[in-house]
N, C-alpha and C positions, 0 to 999 in steps of 0.2 A: 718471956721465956723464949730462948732462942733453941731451936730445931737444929740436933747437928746432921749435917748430911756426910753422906759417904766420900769417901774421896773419888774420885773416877779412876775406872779401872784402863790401865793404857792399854790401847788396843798394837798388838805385836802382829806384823804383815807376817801373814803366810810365805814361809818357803819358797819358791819359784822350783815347781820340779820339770826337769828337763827331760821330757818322756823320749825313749830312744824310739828311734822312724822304724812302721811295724817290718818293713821289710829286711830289716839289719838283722833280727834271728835266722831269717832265711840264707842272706849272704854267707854271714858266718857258718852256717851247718854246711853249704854246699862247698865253701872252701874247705872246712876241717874234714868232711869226707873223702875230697878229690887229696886232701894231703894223706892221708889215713889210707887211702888206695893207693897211691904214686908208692909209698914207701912198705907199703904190705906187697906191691908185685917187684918191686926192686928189690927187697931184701929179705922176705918173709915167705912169699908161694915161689915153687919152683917154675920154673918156662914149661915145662910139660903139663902143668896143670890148665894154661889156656887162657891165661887172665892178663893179658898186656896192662901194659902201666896207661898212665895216661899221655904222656910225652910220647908211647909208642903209637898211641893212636894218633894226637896229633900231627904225629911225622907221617905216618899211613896218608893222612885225609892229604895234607899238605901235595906228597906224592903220587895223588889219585888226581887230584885240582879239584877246584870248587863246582866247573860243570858237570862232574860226574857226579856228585850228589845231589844237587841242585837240578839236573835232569829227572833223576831217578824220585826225590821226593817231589817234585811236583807232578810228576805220573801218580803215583801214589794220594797225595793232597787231593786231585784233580776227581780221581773217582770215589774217594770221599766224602766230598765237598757234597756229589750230586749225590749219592746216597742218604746223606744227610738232611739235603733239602726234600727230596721224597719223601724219605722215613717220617721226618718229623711235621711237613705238613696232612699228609695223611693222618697220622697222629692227631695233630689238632684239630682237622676235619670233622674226623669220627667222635672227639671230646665234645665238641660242642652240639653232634648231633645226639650225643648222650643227654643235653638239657633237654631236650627239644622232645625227642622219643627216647625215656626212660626205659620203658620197655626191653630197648637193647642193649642195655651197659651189661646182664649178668655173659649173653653168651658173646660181646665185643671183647670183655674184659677176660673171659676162658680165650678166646683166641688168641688175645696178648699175650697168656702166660706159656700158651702153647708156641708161638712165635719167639716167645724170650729162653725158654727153657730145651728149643733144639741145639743139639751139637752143630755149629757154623761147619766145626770139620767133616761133619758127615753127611749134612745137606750140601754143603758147598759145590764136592763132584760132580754131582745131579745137574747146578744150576751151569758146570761148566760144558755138561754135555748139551744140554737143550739149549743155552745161549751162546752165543758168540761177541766175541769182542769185551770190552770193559764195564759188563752187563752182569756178569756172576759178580762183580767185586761191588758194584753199584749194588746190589741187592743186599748183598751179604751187611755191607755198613748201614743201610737204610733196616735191615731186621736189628741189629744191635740197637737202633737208636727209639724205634718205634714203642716199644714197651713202656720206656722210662718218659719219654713225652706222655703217652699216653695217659699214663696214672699222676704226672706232673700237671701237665692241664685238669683233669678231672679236679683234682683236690683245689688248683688253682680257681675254677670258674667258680667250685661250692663254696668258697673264701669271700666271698662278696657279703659286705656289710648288710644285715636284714634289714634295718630302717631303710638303705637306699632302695631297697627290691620293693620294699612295703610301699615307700611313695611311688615310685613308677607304676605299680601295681594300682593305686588311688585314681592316677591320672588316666587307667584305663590301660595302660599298657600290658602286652601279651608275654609268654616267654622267650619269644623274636628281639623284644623291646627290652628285654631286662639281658636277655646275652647282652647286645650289644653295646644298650650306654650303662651298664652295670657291669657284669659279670667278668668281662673280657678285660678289662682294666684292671679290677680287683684279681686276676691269674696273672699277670705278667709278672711276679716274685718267684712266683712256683713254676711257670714255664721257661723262665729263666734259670732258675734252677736247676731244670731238667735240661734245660739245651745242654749246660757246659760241661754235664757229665757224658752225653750224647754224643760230642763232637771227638773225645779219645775214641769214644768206640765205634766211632766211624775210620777213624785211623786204623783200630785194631779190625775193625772186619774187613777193609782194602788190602791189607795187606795179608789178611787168609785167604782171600779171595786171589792174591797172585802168588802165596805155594802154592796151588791148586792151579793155575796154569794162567800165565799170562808172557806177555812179547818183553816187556820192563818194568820197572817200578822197585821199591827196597825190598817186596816181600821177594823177589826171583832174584833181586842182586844177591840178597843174603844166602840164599841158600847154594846159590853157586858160589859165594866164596867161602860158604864152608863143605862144600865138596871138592874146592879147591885146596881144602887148610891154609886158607888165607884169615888167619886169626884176628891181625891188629883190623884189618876194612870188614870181617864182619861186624868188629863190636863196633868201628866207627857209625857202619847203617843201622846200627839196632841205638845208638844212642843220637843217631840225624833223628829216627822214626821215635824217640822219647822225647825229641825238642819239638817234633811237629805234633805232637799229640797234647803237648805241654802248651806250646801258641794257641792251638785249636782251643783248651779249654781257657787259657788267660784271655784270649780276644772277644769267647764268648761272655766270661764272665764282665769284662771291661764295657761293654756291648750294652747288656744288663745292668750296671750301676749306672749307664747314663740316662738310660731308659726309665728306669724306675727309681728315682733319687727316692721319693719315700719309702720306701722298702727297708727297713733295718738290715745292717751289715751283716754279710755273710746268707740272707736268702736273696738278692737279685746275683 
């Protein structure tokens, strides 16, 4: 008696899908915006409304040259930068002496929200009459940035695998020994994280920190050219100060994925 068997089933190759590069949505929205604005101020808002196109801007900047923005954001960058690196080492500082002595996380953690939740505008004054020089703007971007490391590293260091804490734990080690070859590896997603959101608002407290008084930089350019109604070179420094806020956080994020390739996309 012979056994029939099936025929074999042909095996049909999958499709090849040609996934489109993640950055091409981005391309696309920034150009269909800047088209959607070029032809809303050319032929949609009136000139007394205040909205230059964008060819009116880039004729402005063109007009102004490259070293007058290029001066003025780097004053600006400059005392961010150090705000930055203050804010956010103090930050990790104090996180990690949160493992260490628990004790202090409830009133460390009341002070952060007290430092997060002042008005910059109405502290700021104060810090311009008691300090001098690029001292209030350094403060002001180191208070923006402090909060969000803060609570970034904390959740970061408790993110640490319990089996790897259990064995270090085994071999006798203390909670000295578990920060450092545990804990501080297992945070670098989440205090990466927290940097790249940290670094715009270092941008943005620099430059409250120079309306409030300072010699240069984009926060005193702009506001002298809008007491000059110099329309098209304000909006150009307010969108130099969206690109340098924009690098700040793409450098840190780019920073971050190299750092922590294991990290799933989107938290380093």
């Amino acid at each position: 008696m012979t056994v029939a068997t099936a025929a074999p089933i042909p095996v049909v190759p999958a499709a090849r899908s040609f996934g489109r590069p993640s950055w091409l949505a981005s391309v696309v929205g920034i150009v269909g915006f800047v088209l959607v604005w070029q032809l809303g101020a050319t032929y949609v808002l009136d000139k007394s409304v205040g909205v230059p196109s964008p060819t009116d801007i880039l004729h402005q900047m063109s007009h102004d040259g490259f070293s007058f923005y290029w001066r003025n954001a780097t004053t600006t960058v400059s005392a961010a930068f150090k705000g930055w690196v203050w804010g956010n080492l103090l930050a990790i500082a104090l996180a990690m002496l949160v493992l260490i002595a628990p004790v202090i996380e409830k009133p460390l953690i009341q002070l952060g929200v007290v430092v997060y939740c002042l008005p910059v505008v109405a502290i700021g004054p104060v810090f311009a009459i008691v300090f001098n020089g690029e001292t209030p703007k350094v403060i002001l971007a180191a208070m923006l940035c402090f909060f969000t490391t803060l609570i970034g590293m904390i959740l970061g260091l408790r993110s640490a695998d319990r089996t790897s804490l259990d064995v270090v734990h085994a071999y006798g080690g203390g909670p000295m020994d578990k920060l450092v070859k545990v804990r501080l590896r297992a945070s670098l997603p989440s205090l990466f994280a927290a940097l790249r959101i940290a670094a715009p608002s270092a941008i943005l407290g620099a430059i409250i920190g120079e309306y409030l008084g300072a010699e240069r930089g984009l926060g005193v350019t702009m506001i002298n050219s809008q007491q000059a109604l110099e329309v098209s070179r304000t909006w150009a420094l307010a969108l130099v100060a969206t690109a340098a806020a924009g690098g700040a956080y793409g450098v840190t994020a780019l920073i971050g994925r190299m750092l922590t390739p294991w990290a799933p996309k989107g938290q380093s």
